[in-house]
PyMOL Python script that loads the backbone (N, CA, C, O; Angstrom):
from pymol import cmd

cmd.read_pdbstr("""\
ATOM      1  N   UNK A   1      -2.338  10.558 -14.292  1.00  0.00           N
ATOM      2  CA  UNK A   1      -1.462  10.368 -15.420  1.00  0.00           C
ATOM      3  C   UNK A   1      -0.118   9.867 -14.916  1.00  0.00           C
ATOM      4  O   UNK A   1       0.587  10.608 -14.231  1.00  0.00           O
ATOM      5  N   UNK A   2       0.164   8.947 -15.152  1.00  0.00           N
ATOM      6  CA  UNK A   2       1.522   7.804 -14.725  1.00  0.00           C
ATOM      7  C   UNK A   2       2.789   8.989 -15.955  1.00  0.00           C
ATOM      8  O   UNK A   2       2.557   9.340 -17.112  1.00  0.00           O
ATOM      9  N   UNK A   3       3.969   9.288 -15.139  1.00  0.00           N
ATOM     10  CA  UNK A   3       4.851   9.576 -16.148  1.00  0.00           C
ATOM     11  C   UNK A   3       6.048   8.585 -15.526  1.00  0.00           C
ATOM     12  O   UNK A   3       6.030   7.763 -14.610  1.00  0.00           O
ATOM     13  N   UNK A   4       7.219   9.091 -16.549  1.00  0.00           N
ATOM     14  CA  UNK A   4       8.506   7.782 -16.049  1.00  0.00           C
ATOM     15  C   UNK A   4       9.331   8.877 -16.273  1.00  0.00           C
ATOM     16  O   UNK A   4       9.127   9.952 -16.837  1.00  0.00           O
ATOM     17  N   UNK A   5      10.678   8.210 -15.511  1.00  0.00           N
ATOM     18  CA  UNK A   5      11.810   8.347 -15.173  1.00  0.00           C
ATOM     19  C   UNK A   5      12.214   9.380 -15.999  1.00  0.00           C
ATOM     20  O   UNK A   5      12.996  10.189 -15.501  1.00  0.00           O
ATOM     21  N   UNK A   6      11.799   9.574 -17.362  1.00  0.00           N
ATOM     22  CA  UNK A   6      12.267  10.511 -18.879  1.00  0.00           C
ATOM     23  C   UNK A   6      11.677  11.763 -18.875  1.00  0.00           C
ATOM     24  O   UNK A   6      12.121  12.646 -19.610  1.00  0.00           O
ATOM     25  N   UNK A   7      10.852  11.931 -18.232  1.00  0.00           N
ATOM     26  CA  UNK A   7       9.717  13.137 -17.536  1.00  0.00           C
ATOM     27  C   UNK A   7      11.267  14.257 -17.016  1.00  0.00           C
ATOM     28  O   UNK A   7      12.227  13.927 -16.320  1.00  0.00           O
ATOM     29  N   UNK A   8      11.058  15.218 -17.494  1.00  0.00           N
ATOM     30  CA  UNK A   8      11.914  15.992 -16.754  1.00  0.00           C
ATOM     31  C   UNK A   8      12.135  16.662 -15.490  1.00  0.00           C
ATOM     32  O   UNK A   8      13.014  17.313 -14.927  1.00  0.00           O
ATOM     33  N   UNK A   9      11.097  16.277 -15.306  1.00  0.00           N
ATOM     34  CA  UNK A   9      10.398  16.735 -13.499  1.00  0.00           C
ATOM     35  C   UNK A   9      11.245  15.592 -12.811  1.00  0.00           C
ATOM     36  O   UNK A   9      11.867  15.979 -11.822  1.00  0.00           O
ATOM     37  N   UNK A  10      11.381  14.337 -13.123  1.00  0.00           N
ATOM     38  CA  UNK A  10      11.870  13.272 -12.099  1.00  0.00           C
ATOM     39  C   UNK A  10      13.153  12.706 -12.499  1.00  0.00           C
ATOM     40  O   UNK A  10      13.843  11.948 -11.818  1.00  0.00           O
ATOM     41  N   UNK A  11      13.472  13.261 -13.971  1.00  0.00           N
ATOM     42  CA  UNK A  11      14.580  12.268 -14.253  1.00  0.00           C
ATOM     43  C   UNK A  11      15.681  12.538 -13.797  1.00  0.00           C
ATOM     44  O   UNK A  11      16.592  12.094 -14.496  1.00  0.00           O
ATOM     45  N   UNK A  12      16.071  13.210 -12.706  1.00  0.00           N
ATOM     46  CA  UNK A  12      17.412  13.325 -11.776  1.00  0.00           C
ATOM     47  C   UNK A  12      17.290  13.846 -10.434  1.00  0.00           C
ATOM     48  O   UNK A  12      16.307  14.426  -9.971  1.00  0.00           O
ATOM     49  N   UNK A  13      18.307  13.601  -9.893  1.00  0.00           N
ATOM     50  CA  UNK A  13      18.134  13.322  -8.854  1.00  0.00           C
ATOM     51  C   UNK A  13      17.663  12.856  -7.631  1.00  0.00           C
ATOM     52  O   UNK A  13      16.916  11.889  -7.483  1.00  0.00           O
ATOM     53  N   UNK A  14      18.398  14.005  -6.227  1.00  0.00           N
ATOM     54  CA  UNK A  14      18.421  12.407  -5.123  1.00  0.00           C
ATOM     55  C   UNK A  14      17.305  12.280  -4.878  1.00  0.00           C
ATOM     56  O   UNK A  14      17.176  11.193  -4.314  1.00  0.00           O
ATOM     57  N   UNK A  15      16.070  12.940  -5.007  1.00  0.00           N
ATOM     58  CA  UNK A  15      14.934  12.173  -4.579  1.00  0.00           C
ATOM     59  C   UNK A  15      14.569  10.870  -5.390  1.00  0.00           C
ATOM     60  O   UNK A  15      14.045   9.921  -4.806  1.00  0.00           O
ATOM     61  N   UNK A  16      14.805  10.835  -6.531  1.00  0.00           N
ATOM     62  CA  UNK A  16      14.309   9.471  -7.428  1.00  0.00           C
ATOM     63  C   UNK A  16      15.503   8.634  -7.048  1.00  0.00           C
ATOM     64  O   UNK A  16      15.335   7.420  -7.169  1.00  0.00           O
ATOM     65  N   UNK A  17      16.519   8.988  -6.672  1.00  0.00           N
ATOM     66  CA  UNK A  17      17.277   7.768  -6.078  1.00  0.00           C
ATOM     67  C   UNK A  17      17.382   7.359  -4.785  1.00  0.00           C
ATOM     68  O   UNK A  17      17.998   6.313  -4.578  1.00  0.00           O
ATOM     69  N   UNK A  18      16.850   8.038  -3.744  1.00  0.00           N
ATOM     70  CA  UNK A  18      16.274   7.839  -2.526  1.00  0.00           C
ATOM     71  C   UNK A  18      14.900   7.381  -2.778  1.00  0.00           C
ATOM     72  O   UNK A  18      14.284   7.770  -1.786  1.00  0.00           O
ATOM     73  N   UNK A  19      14.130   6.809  -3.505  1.00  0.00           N
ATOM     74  CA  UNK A  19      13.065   6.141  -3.574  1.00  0.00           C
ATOM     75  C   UNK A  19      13.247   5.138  -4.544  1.00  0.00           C
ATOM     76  O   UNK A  19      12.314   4.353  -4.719  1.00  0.00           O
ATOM     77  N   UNK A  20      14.578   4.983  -5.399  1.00  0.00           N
ATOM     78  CA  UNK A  20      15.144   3.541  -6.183  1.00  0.00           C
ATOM     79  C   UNK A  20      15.521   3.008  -5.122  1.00  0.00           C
ATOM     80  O   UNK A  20      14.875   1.960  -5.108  1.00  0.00           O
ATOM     81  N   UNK A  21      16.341   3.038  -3.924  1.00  0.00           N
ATOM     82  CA  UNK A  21      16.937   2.623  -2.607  1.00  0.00           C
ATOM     83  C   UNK A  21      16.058   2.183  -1.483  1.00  0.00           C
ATOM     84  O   UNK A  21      16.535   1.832  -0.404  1.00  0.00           O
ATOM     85  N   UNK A  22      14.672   2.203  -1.749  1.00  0.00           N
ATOM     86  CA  UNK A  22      13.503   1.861  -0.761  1.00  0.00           C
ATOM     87  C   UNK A  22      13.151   2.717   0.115  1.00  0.00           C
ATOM     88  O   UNK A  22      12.690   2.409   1.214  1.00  0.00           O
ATOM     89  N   UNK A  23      13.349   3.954  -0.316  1.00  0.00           N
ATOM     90  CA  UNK A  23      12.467   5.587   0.843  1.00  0.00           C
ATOM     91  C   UNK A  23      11.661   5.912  -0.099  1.00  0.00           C
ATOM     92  O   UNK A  23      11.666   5.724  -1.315  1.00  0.00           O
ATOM     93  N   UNK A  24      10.448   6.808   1.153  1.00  0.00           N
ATOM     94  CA  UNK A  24       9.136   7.107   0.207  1.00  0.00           C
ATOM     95  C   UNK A  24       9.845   8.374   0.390  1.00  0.00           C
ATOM     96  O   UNK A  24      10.850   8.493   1.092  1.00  0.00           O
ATOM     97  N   UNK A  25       9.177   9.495  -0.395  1.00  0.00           N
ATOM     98  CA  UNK A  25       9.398  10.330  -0.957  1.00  0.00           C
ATOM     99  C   UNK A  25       7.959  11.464  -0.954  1.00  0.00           C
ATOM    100  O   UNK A  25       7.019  11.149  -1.684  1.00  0.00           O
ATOM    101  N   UNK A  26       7.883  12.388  -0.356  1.00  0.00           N
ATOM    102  CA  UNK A  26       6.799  13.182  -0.077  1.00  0.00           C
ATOM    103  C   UNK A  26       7.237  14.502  -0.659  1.00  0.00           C
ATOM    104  O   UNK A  26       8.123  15.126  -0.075  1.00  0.00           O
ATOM    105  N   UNK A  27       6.569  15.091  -2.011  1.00  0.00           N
ATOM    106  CA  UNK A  27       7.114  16.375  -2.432  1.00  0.00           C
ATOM    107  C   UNK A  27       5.497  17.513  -1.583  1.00  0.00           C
ATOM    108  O   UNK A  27       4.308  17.197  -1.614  1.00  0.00           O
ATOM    109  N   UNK A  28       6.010  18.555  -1.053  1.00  0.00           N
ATOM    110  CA  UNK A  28       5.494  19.793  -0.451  1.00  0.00           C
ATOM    111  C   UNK A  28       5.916  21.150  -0.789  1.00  0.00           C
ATOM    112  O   UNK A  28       6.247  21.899   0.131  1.00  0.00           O
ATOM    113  N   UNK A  29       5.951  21.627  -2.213  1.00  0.00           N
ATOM    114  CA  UNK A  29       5.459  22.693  -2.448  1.00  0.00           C
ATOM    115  C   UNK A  29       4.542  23.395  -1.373  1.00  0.00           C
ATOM    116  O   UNK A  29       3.524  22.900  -0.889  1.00  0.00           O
ATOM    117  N   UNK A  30       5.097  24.681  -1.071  1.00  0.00           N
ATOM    118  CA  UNK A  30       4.322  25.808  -0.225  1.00  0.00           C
ATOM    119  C   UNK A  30       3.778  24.983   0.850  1.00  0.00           C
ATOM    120  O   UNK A  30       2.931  25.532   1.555  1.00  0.00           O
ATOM    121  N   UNK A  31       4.143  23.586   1.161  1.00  0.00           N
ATOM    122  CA  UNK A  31       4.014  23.240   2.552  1.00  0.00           C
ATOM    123  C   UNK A  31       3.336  22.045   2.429  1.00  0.00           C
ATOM    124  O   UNK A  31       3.399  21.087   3.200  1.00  0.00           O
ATOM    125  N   UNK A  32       2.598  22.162   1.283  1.00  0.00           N
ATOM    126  CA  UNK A  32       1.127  21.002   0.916  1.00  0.00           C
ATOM    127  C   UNK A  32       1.906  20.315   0.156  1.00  0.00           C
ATOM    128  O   UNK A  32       2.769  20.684  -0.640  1.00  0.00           O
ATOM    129  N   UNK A  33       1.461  19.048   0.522  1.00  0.00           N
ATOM    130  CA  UNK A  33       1.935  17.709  -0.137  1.00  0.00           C
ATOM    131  C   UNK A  33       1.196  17.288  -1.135  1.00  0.00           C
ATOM    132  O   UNK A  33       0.166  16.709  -0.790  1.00  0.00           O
ATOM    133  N   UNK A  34       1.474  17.436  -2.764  1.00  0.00           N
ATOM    134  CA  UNK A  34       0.770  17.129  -3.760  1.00  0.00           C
ATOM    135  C   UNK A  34       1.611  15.780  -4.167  1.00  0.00           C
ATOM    136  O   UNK A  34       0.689  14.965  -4.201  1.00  0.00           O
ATOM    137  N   UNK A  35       2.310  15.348  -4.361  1.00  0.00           N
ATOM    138  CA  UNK A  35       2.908  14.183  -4.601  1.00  0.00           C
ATOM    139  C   UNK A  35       3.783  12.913  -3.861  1.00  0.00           C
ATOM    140  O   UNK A  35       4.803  13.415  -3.389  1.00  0.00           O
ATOM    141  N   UNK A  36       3.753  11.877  -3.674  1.00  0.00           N
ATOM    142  CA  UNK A  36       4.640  10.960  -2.902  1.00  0.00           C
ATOM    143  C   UNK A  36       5.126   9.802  -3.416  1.00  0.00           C
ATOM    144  O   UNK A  36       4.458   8.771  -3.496  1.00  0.00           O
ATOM    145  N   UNK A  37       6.098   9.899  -3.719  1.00  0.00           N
ATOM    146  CA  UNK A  37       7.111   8.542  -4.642  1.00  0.00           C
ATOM    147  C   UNK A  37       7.295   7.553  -3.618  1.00  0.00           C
ATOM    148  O   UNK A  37       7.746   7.624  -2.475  1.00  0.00           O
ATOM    149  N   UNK A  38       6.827   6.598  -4.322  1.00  0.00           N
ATOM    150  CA  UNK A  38       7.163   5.281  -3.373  1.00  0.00           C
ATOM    151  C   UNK A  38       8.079   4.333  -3.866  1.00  0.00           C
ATOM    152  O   UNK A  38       8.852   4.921  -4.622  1.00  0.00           O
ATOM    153  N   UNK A  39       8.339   3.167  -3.787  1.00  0.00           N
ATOM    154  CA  UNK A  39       9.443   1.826  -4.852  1.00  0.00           C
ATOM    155  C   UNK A  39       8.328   1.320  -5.189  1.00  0.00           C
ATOM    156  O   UNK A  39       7.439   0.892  -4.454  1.00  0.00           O
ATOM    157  N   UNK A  40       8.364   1.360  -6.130  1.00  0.00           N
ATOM    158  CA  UNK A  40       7.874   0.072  -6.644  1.00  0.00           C
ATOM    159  C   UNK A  40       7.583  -1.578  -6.346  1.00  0.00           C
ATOM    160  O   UNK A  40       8.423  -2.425  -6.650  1.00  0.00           O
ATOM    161  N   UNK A  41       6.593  -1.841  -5.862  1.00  0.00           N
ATOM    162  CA  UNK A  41       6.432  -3.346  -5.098  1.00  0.00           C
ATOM    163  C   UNK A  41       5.543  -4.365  -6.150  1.00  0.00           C
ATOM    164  O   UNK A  41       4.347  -4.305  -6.436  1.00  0.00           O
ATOM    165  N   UNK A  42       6.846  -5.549  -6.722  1.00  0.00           N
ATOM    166  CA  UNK A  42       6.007  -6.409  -7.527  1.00  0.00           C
ATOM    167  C   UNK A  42       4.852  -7.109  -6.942  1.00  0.00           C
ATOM    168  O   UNK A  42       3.644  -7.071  -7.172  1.00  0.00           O
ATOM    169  N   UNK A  43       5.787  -7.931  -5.898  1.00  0.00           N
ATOM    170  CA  UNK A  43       4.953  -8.833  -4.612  1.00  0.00           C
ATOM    171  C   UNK A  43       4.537  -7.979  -3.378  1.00  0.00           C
ATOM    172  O   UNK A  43       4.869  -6.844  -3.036  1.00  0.00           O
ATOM    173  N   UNK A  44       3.684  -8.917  -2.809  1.00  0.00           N
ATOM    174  CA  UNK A  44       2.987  -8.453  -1.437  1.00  0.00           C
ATOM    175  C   UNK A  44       4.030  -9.523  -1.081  1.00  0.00           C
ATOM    176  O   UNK A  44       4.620 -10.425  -1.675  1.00  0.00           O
ATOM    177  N   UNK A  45       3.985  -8.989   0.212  1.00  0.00           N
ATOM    178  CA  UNK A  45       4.677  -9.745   1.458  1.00  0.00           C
ATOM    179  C   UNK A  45       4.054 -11.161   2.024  1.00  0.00           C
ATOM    180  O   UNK A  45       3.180 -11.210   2.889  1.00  0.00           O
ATOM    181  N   UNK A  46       4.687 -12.369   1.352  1.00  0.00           N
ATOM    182  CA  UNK A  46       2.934 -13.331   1.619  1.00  0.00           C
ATOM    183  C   UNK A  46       2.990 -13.696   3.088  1.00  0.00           C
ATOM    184  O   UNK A  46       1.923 -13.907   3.663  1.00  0.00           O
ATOM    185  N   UNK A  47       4.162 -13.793   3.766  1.00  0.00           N
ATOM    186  CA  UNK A  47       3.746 -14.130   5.437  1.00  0.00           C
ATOM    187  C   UNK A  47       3.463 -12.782   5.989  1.00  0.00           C
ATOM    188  O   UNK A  47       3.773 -12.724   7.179  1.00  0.00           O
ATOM    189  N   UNK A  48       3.059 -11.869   5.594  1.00  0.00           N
ATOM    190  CA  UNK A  48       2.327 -11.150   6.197  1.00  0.00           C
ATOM    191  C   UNK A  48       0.807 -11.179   5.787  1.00  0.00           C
ATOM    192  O   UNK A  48      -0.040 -10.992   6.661  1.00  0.00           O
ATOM    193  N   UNK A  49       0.486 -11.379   4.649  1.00  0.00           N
ATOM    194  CA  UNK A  49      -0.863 -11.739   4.222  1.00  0.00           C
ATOM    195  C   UNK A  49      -1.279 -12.813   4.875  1.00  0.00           C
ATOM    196  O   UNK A  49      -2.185 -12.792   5.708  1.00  0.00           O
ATOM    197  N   UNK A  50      -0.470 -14.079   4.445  1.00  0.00           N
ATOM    198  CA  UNK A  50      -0.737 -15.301   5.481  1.00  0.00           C
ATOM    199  C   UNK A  50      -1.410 -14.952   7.177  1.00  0.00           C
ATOM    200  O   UNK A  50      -2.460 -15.343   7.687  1.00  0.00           O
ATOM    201  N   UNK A  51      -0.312 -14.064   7.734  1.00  0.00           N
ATOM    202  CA  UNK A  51      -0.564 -13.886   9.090  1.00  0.00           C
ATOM    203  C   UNK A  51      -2.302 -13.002   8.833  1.00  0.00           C
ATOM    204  O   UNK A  51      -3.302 -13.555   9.289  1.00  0.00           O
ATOM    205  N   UNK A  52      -2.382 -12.110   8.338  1.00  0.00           N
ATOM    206  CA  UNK A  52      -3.959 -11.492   8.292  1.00  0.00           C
ATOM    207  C   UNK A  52      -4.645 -12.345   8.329  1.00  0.00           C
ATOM    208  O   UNK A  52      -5.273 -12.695   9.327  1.00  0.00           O
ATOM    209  N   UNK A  53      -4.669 -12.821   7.334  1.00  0.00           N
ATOM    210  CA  UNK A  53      -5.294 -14.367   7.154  1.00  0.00           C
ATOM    211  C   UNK A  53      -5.849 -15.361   7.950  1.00  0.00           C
ATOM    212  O   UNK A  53      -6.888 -15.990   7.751  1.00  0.00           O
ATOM    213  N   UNK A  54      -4.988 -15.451   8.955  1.00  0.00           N
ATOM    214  CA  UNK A  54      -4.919 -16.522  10.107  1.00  0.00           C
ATOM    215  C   UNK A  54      -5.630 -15.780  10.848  1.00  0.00           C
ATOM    216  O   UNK A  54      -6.566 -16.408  11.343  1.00  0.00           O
ATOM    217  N   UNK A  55      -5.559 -14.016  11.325  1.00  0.00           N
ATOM    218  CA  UNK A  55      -6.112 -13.394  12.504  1.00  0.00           C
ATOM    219  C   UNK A  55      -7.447 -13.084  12.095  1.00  0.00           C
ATOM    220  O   UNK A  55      -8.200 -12.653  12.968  1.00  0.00           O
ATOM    221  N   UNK A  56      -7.997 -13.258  10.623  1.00  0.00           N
ATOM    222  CA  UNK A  56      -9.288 -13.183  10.273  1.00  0.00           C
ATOM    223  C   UNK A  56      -9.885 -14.542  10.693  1.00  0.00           C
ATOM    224  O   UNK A  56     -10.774 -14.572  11.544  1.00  0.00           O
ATOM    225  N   UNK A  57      -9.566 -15.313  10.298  1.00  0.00           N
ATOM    226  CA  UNK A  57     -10.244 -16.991  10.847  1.00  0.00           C
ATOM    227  C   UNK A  57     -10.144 -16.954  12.282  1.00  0.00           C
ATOM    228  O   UNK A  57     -10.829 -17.876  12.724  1.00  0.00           O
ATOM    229  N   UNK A  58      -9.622 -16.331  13.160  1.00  0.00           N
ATOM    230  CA  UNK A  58      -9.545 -16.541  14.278  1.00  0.00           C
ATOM    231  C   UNK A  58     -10.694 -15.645  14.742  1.00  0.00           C
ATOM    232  O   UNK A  58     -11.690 -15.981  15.383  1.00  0.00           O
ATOM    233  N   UNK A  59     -10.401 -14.609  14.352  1.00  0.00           N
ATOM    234  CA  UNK A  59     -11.677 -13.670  15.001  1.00  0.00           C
ATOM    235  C   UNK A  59     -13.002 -14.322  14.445  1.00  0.00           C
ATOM    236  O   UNK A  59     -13.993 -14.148  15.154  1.00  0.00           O
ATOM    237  N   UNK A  60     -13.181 -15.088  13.214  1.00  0.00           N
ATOM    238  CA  UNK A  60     -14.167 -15.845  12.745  1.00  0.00           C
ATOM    239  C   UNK A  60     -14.781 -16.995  13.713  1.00  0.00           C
ATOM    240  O   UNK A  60     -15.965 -17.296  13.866  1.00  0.00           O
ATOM    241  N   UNK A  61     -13.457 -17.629  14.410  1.00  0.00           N
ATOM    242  CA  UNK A  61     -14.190 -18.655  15.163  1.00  0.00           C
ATOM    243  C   UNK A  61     -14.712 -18.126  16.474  1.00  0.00           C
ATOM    244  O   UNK A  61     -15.738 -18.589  16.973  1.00  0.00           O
ATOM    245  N   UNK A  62     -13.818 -16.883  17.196  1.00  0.00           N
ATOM    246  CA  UNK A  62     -14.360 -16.038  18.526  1.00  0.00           C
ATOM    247  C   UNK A  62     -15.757 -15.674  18.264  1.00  0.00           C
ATOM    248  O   UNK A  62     -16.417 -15.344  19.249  1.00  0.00           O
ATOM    249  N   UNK A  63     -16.487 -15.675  16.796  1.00  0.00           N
ATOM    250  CA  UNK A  63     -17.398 -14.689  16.848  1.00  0.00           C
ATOM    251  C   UNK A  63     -19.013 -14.942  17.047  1.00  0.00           C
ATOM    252  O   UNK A  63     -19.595 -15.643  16.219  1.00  0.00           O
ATOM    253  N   UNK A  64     -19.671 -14.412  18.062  1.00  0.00           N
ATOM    254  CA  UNK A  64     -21.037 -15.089  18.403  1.00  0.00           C
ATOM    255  C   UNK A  64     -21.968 -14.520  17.164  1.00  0.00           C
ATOM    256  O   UNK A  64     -23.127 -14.753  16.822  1.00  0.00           O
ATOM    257  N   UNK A  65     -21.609 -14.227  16.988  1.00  0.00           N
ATOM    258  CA  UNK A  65     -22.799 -13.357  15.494  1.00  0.00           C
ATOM    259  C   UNK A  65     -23.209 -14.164  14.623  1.00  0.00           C
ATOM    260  O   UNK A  65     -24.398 -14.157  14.304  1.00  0.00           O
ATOM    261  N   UNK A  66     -22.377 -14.969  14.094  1.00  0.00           N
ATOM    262  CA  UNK A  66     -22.334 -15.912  13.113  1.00  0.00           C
ATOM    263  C   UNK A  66     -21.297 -16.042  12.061  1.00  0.00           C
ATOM    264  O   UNK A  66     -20.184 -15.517  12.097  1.00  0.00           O
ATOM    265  N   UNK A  67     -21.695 -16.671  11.277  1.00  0.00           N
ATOM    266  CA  UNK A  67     -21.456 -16.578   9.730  1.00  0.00           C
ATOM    267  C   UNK A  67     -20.229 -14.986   9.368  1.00  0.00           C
ATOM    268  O   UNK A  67     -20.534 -13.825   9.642  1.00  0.00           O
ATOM    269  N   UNK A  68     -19.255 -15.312   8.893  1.00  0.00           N
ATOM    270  CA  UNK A  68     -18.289 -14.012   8.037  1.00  0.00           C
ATOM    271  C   UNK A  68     -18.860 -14.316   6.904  1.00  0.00           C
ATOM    272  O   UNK A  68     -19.072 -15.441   6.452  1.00  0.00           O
ATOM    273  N   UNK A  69     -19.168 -13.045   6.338  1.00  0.00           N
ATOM    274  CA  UNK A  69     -19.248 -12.997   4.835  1.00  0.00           C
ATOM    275  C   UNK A  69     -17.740 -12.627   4.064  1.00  0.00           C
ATOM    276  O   UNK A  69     -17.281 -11.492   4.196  1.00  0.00           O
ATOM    277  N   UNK A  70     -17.139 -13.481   3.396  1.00  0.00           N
ATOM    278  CA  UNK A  70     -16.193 -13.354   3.397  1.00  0.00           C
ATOM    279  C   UNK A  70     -16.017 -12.309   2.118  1.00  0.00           C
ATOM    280  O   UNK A  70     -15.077 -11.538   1.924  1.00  0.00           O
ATOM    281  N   UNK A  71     -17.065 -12.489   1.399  1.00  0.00           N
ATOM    282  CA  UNK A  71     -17.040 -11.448   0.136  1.00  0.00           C
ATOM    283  C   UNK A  71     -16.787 -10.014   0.369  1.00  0.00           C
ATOM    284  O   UNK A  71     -15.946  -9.314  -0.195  1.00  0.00           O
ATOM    285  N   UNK A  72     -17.942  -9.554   1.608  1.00  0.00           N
ATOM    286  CA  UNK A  72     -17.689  -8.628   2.314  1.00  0.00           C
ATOM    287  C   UNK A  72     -16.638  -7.896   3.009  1.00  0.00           C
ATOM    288  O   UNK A  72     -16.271  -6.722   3.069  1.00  0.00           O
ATOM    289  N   UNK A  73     -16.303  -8.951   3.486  1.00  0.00           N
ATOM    290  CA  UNK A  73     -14.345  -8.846   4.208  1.00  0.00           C
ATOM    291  C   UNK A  73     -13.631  -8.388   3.172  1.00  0.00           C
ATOM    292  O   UNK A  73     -13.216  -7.255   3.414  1.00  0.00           O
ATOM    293  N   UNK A  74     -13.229  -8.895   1.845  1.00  0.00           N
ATOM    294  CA  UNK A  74     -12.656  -8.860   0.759  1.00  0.00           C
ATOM    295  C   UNK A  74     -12.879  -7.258  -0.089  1.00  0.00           C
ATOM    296  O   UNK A  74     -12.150  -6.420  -0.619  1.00  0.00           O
ATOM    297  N   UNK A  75     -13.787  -7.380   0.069  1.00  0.00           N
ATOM    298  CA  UNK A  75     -14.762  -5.761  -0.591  1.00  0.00           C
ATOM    299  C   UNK A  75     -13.648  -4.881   0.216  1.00  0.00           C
ATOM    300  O   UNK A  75     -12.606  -4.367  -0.190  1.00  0.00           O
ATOM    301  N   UNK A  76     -14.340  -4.898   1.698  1.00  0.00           N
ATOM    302  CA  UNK A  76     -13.574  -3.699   2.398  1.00  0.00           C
ATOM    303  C   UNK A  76     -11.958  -3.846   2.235  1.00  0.00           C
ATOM    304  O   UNK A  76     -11.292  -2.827   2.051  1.00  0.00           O
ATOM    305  N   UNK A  77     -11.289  -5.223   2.311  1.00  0.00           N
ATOM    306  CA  UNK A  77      -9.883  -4.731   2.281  1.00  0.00           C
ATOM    307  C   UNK A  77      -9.449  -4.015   0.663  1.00  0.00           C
ATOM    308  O   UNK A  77      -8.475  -3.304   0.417  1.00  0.00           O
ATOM    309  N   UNK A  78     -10.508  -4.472  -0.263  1.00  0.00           N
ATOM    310  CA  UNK A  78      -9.989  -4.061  -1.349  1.00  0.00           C
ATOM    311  C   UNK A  78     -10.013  -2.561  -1.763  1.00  0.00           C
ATOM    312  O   UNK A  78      -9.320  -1.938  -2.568  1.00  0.00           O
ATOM    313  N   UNK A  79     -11.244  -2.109  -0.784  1.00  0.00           N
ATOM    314  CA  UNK A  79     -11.138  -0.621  -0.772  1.00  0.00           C
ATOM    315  C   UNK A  79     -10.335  -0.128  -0.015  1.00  0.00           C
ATOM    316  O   UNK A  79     -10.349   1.094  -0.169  1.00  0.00           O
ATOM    317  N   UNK A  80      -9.545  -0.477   0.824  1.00  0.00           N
ATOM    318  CA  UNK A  80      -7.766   0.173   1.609  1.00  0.00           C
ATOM    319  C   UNK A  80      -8.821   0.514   2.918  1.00  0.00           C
ATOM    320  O   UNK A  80      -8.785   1.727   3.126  1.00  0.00           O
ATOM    321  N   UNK A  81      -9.556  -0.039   3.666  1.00  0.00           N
ATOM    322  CA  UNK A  81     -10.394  -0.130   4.738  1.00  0.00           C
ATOM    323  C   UNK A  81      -9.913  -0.769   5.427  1.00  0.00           C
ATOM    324  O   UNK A  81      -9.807  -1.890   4.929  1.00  0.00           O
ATOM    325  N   UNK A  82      -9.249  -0.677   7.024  1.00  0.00           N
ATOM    326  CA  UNK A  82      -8.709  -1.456   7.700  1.00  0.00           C
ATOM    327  C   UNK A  82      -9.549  -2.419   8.212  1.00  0.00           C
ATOM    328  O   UNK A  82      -9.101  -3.303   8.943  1.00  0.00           O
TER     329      UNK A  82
END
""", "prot")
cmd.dss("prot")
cmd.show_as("cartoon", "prot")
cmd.util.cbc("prot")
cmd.orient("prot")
């Protein structure tokens, strides 16, 4: 469940403004970490995508196996799979 800023749990203070300022934010109740505020990111970083990019085709051409399935590649990054 997504809440905002009007939520009374978040709507003050320095932690929500230490994560408007670009810090993540890790709340730990009794030690355990149930929540972590991050900023908000419209864009990806594209020369860093670019650069993945480039080190995937490269390991593509090193590779004696064959064929990348690239669908496959795509699958796993989309599941947060390094």
């Amino acid at each position: 469940m997504k809440r905002n800023a009007g939520n009374r749990c978040i709507r003050s203070g320095p932690r929500l403004e230490r994560v408007e300022g670009g810090e993540e934010t890790v709340i730990t109740p009794d030690g355990k970490p149930v929540v972590r505020l991050v900023p908000d990111q419209d864009e990806c970083d594209r020369s860093k995508a670019e650069a993945a990019a480039e080190r995937i085709r490269v390991r593509e051409r090193n590779l004696k196996a064959g064929e990348v399935h690239w669908e496959a590649l795509r699958a796993d990054r989309d599941a947060g799979r390094p």
